[in-house]
LUMNU-17345 format. One record per residue (C-alpha): residue number from 0; residue in three letters; x, y, z. Coordinates in nm, 3 decimals, m for minus. Example, Ala and Ser with C-alpha at 12.3 -4.5 7.8 and 13.67 -1.06 7.14 Angstrom:
PT   i  aa       X       Y       Z
PT   0 ALA   1.230  m0.450   0.780
PT   1 SER   1.367  m0.106   0.714
This chain:
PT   i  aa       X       Y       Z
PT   0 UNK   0.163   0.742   1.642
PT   1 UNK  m0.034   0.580   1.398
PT   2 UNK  m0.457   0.598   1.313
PT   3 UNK  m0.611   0.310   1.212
PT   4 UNK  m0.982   0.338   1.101
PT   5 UNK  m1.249   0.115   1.172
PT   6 UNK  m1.311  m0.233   1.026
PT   7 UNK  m0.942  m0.227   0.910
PT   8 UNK  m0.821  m0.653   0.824
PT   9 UNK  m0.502  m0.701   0.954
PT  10 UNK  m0.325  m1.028   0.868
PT  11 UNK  m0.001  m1.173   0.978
PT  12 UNK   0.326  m1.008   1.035
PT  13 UNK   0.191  m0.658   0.950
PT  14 UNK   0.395  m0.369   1.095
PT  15 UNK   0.278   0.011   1.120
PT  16 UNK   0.480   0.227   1.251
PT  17 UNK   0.405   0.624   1.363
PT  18 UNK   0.622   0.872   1.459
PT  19 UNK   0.675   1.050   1.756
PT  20 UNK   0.934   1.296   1.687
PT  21 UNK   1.056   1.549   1.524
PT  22 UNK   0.702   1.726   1.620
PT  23 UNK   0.580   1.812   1.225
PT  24 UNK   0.618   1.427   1.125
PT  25 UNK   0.296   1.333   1.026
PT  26 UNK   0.091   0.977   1.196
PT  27 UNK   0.046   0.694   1.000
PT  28 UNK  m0.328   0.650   0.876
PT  29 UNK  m0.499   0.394   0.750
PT  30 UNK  m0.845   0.457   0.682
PT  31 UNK  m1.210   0.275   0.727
PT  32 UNK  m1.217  m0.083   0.552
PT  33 UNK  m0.899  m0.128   0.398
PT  34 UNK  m0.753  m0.490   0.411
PT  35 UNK  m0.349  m0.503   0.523
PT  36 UNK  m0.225  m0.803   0.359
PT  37 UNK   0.056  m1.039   0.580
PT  38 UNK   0.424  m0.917   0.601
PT  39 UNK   0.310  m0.519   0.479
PT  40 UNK   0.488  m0.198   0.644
PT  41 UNK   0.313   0.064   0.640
PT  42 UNK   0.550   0.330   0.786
PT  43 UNK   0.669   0.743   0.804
PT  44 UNK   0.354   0.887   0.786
PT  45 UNK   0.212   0.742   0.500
PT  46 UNK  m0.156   0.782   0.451
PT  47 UNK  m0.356   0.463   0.296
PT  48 UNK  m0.709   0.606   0.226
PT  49 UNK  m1.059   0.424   0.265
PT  50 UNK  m1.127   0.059   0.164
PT  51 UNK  m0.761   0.052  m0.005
PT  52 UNK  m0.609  m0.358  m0.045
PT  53 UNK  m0.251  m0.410  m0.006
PT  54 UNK  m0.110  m0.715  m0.125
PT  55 UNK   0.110  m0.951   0.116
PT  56 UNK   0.451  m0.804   0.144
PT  57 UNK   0.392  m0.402   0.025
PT  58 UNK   0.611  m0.183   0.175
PT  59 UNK   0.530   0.173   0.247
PT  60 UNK   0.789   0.487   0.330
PT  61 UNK   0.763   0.831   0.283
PT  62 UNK   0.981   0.800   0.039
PT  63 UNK   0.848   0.478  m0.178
PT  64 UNK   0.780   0.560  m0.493
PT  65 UNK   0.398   0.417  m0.574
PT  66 UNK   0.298   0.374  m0.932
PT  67 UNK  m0.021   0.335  m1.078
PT  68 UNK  m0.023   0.093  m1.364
PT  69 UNK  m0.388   0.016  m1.412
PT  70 UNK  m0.411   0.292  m1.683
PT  71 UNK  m0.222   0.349  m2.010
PT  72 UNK  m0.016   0.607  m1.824
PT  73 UNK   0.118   0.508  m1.489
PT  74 UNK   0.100   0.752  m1.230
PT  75 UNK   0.326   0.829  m0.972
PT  76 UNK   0.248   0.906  m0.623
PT  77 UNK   0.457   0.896  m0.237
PT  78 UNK   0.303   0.878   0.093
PT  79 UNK  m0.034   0.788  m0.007
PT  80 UNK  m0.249   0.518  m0.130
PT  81 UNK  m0.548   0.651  m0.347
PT  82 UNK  m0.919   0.499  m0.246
PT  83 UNK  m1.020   0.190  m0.326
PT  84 UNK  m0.671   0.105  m0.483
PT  85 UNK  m0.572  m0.277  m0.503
PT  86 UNK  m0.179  m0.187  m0.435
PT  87 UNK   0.113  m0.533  m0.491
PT  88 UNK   0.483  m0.534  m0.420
PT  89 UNK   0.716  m0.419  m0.745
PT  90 UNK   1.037  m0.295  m0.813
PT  91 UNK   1.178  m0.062  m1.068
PT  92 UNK   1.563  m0.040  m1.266
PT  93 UNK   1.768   0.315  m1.108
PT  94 UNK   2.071   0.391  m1.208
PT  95 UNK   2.375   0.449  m0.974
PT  96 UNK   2.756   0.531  m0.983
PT  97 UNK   2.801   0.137  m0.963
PT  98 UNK   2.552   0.068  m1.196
PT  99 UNK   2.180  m0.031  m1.273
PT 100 UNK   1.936  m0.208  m0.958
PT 101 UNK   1.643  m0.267  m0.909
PT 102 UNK   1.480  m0.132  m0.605
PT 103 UNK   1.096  m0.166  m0.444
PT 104 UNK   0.817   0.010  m0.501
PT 105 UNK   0.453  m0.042  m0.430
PT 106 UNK   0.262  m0.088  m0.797
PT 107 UNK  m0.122   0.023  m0.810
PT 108 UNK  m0.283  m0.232  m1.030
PT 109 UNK  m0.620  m0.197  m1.002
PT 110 UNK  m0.941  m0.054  m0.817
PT 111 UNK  m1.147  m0.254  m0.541
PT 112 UNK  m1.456  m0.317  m0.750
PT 113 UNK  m1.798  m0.251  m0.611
PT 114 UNK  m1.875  m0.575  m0.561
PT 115 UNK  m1.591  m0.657  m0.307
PT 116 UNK  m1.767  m0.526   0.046
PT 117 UNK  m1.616  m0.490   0.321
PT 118 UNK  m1.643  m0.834   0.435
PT 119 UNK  m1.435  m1.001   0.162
PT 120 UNK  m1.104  m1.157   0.226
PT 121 UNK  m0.790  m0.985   0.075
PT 122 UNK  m0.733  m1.336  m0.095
PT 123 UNK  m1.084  m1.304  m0.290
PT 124 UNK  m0.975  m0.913  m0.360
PT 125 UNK  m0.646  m1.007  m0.511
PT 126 UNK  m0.829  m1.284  m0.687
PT 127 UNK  m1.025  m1.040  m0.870
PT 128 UNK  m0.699  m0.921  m1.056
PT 129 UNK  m0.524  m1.261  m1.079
PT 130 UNK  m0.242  m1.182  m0.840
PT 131 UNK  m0.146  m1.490  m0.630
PT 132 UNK   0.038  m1.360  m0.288
């Protein structure tokens, strides 16, 4: 199953997804005012916490690794989506037997500033950091 808060935006082509079994797997929840941008998954319990802004196309697993970048250190985190976090599409080099890829991850790039209430698009949002979707 999955919890969505109130005022949560929803554009195009998003897909949530909850689980129903095995019995421990945690819901998918997406907290009060966050904006869902077109084409995001948010899937596998992941939790996206109050008034977060994902970018068109972010994909969310248990297992995706989510960086923040807006500092001089970035941060890792899985399964959850800090507060207020302005969150884009990325990708990262891993190594494997056949060589070097580059596989997705979710990149934290910013914080929703106070000025962006809960009324604002997710285009003016993303604006605010100069990301284009």
């Amino acid at each position: 199953c999955a919890q969505i808060g109130e005022n949560v935006h929803l554009s195009g082509g998003v897909g949530i997804g909850g689980v129903l079994e095995p019995a421990q797997a945690a819901p998918v929840i997406i907290e009060d005012n966050c904006f869902i941008g077109s084409r995001c998954i948010v899937v596998e319990g992941v939790h996206v916490k109050k008034e977060a802004v994902l970018g068109a196309n972010v994909v969310l697993t248990k297992s995706t690794k989510i960086f923040d970048v807006s500092g001089t250190k970035p941060i890792e985190y899985k399964g959850v989506i800090p507060e207020r976090s302005v969150v884009i599409p990325g990708n990262y080099k891993k190594t494997f037997s056949a060589g070097e890829f580059f596989v997705p991850c979710a990149l934290i790039i910013g914080r929703r500033k106070e000025s962006t209430d809960t009324k604002t698009s997710l285009n003016d949002a993303l604006r605010d950091f100069n990301i284009s979707i």
